[in-house]
C-alpha positions in Angstrom: -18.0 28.5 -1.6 -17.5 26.6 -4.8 -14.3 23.8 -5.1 -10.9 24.7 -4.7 -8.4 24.1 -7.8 -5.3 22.6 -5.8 -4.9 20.8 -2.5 -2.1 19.5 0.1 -1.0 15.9 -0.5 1.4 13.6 0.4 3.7 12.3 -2.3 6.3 9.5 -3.0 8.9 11.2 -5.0 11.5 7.8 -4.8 11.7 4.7 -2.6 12.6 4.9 0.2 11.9 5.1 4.1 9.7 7.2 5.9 11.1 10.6 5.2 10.6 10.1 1.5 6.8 11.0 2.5 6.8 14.4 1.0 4.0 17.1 1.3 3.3 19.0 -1.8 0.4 20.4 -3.6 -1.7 18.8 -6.6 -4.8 19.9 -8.5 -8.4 18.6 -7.4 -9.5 15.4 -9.2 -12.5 15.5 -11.3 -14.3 12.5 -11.6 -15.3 10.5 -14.5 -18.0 8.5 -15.4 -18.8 6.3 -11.7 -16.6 8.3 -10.1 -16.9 10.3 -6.6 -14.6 13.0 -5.6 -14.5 12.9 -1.5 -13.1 15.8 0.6 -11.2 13.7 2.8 -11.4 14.3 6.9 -9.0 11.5 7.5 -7.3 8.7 5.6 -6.4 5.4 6.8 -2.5 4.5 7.3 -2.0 0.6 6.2 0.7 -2.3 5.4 0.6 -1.6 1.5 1.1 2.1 1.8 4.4 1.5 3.0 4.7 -1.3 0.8 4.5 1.1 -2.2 6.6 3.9 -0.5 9.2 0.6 -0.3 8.8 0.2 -4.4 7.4 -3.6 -3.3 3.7 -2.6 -4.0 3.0 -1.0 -7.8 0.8 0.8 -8.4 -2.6 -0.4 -10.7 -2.7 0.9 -14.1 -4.8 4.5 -13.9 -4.7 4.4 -10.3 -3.6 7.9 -8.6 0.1 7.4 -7.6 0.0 8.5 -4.0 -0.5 6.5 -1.2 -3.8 5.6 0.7 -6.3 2.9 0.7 -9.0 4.2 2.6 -10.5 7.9 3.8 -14.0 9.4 5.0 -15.2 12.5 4.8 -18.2 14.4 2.3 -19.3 13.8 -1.4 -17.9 16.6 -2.9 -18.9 15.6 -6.1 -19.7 12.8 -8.5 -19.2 11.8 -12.0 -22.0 10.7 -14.7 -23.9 7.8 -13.7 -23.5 7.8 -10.1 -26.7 6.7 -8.9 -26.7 6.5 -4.7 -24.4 9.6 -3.9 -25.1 13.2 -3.6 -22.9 16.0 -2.5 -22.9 16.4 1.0 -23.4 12.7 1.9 -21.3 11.4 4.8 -19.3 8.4 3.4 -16.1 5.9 4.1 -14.8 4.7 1.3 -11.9 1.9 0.4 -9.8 4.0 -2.8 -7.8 2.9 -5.9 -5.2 5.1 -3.9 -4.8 8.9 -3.6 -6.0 8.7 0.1 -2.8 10.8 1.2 -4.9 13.9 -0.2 -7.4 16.9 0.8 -9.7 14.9 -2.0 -9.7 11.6 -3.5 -11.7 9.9 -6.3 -13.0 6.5 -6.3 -15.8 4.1 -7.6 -19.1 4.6 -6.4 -19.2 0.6 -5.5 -16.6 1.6 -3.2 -18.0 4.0 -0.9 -20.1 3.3 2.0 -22.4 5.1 4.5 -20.4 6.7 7.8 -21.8 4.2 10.9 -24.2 5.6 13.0 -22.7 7.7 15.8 -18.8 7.5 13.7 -16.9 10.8 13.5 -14.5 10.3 10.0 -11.8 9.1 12.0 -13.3 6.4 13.5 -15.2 5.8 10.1 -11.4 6.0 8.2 -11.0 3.8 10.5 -13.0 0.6 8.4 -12.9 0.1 4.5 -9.4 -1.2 3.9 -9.3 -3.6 6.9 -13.0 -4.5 6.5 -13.1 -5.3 3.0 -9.5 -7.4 3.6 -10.9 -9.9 6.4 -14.2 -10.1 5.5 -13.0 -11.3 1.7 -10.8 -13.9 3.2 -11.8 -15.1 6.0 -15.5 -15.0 5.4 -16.2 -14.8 1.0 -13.0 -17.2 0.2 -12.0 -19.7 3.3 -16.0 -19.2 4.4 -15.6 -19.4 8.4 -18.7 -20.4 9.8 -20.1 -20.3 13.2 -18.7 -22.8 15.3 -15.4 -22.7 13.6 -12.0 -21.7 14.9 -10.3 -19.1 13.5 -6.4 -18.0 13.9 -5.5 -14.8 13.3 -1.5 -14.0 13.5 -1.0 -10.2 14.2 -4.2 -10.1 16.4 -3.3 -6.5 17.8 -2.8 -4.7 14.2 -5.8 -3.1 12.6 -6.6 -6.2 10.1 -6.3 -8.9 13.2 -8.2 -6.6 15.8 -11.2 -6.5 13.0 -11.1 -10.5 12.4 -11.0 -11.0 15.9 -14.3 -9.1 16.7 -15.8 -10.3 13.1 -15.3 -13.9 13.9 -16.5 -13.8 17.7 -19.2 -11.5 15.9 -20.3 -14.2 13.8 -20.3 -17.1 16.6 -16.7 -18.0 16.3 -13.9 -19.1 18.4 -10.5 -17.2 17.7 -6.9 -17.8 18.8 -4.2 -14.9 17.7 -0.7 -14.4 18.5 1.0 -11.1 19.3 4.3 -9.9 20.7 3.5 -8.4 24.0 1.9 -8.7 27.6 0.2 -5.6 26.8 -1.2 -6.5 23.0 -1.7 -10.2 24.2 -4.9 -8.5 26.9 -5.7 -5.8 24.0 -6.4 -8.7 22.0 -8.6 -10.7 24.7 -10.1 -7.6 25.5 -11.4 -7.4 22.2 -13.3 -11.3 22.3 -10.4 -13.8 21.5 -10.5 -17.4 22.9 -6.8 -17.5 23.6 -3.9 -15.1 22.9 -0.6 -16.2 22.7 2.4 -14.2 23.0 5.2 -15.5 20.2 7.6 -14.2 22.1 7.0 -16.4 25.2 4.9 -19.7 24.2 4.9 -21.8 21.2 1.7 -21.2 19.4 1.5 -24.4 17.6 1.4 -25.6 21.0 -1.6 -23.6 22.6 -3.4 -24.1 19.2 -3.7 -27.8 20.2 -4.0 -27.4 23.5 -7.1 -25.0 22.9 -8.7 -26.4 20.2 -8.2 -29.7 22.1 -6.3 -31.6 19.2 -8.1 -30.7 16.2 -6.5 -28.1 15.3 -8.1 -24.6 13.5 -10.5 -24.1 10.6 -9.2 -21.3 9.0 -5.6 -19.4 9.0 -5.5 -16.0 8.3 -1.8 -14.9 8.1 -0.1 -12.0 6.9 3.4 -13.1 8.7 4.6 -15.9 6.1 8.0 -17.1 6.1 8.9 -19.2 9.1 5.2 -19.4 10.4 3.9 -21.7 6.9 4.9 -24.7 8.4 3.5 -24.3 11.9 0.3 -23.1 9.9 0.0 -26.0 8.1 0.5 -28.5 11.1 -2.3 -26.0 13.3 -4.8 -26.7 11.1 -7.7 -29.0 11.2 -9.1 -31.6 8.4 -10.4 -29.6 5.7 -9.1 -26.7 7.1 -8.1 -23.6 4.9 -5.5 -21.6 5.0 -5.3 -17.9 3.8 -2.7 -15.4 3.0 -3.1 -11.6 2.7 1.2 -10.7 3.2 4.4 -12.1 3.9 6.1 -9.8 6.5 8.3 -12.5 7.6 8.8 -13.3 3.6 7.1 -15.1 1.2 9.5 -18.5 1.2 9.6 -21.3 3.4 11.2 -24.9 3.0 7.8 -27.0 3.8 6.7 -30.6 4.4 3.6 -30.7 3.3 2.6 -34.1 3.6 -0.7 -32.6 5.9 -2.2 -30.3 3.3 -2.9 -34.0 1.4 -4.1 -35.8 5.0 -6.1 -33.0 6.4 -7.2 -32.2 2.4 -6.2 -28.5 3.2 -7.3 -25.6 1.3 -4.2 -22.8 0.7 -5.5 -19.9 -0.4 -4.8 -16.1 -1.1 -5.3 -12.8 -2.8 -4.4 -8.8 -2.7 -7.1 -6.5 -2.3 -6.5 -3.6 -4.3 -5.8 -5.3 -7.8 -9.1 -6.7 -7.4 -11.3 -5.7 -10.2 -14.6 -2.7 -9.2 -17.0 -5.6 -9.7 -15.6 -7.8 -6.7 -15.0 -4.8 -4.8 -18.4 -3.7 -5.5 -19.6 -7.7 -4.1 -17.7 -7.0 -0.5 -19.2 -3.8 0.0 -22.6 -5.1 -0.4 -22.3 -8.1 1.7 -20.5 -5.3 4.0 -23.2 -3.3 4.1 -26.0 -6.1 4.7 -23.9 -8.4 7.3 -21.3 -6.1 9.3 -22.4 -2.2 9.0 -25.6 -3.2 11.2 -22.8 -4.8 13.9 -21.3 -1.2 13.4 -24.1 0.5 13.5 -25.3 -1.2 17.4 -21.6 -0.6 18.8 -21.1 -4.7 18.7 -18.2 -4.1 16.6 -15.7 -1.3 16.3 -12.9 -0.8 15.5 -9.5 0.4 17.6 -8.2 3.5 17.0 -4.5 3.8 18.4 -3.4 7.2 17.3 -3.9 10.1 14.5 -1.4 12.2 13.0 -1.7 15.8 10.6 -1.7 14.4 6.8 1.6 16.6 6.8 2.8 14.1 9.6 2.6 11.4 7.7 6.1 10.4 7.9 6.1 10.1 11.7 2.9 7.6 10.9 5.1 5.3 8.5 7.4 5.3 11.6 4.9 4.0 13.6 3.3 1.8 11.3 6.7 0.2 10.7 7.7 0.2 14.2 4.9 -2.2 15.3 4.1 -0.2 18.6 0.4 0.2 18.0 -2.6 -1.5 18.6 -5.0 -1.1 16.3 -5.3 1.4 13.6 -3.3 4.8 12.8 -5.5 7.7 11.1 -4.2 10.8 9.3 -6.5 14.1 9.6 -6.6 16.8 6.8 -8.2 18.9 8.9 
């Protein structure tokens, strides 16, 4: 049976909220030079999707303008050049965008084997938040074993990864989250301590745990009113590293302790990033974490999948804060 012409996708036809998630139907990609053209099985639901249904995340200049950062599925076909991919092979790939589709293009560098034993939800279930904490926690504030590591948001897909990454790698985590229920999800999964915001102050129990010193490295994707405590949590030489601002991107700081602890602030947005540095995290992907994957010491949490068409009711979720772990759309 040879490629179809058109496919189902879900557009953004204005900004908006959830409902502005519109399915519609769109020709099949061809790819270029480097290119592969997936058949998508299932397609990651993250943060910056919304972001951009919002109108707060623009699209990158030639980059497909519907939403989705991350699929699986089969190499349907490839452009001129491509080396490693055939037709047929099982991949996971993180995507320029154009996830929200029955098939999506991206950069070969991008693509990456399905783990052993993964189905493509479970596999859609990795690039995006894999390729996010391993840049910044591991390639640009370079947690070591033996460090601590906080992780804000430890029940969402990108904290539930860092927590098993870091405990993978022989460190010691402490996370915050805003329930009983996500607080053992999250100790479940390795951490050292979870706190729950809602109850405890998490400066607090980051002294208390770390016995006074404080953390190595910040991961934080809340901003706003949690700078400051982030800045007095962490330890000398300690570095701290945005990915978002949920909470906002201001704060009125002191910040005094970024000179006495000679602090490190750091940050960067993933998809922006040119091919070449995407190309770098999937190989140190591939050699360091996909073998973790691969013997079940890793994997990610899977909270609930929805029918592509569905996608709306996903955004809901997603926005509503409700899960643990990560949300999946299925084309199938």
């Amino acid at each position: 049976m040879g490629m179809p012409k058109t496919m189902q996708v879900v557009e953004i036809n204005e900004f908006g909220g959830p409902d502005v998630l519109t399915p519609g139907e769109r020709p099949v990609p061809t790819p270029g030079p480097g290119e592969v053209l997936i058949k998508v099985e299932a397609a990651g639901v993250n943060r910056p999707d919304v972001m951009q249904r919002t109108g707060n995340y623009p699209v990158p200049p030639g980059a497909s303008d519907l939403p989705g950062l991350e699929v699986a599925g089969t190499v349907a076909a490839v452009g001129e050049g491509v080396m490693r991919w055939r037709e047929g092979d099982a991949v996971c790939a993180l995507t320029p965008g154009g996830g929200y589709a029955g098939y999506c293009l991206t950069p070969q560098e991008q693509c990456l084997p399905v783990p052993q034993g993964y189905d493509m939800v479970k596999a859609a279930c990795l690039p995006e938040t894999f390729f996010t904490v391993y840049l910044n926690v591991f390639m640009r504030a370079s947690l070591t074993a033996g460090e601590w590591l906080l992780v804000h948001g430890g029940s969402s897909g990108i904290g539930t990864t860092a927590i098993q990454l870091a405990k993978a790698f022989g460190c010691k985590v402490i996370t915050t989250a805003g329930s009983a229920e996500k607080v053992e999800a999250c100790t479940k999964l390795g951490a050292d301590r979870a706190v729950n915001y809602r109850e405890q102050d998490w400066v607090a129990e980051v002294q208390d745990a770390t016995g006074g010193k404080g953390v190595d490295v910040v991961l934080d994707m809340v901003g706003g009113p949690y700078i400051q405590g982030n800045i007095d949590s962490l330890a000398m030489d300690g570095r701290y590293s945005f990915i978002a601002f949920l909470k906002g991107p201001t704060a009125e700081l002191t910040v005094t302790k970024v000179l006495l602890k000679r602090l490190t602030i750091t940050g960067s947005t993933l998809r922006p990033q040119p091919v070449s540095k995407k190309a770098e995290i999937a190989h140190n992907l591939e050699n360091h974490v996909w073998p973790l994957l691969d013997s079940g010491k890793v994997a990610p949490v899977l909270y609930k999948t929805f029918p592509l068409a569905e996608a709306a009711a996903a955004h809901r979720l997603m926005e509503s804060s409700e899960h643990i772990g990560k949300i999946i759309l299925t084309t199938g």
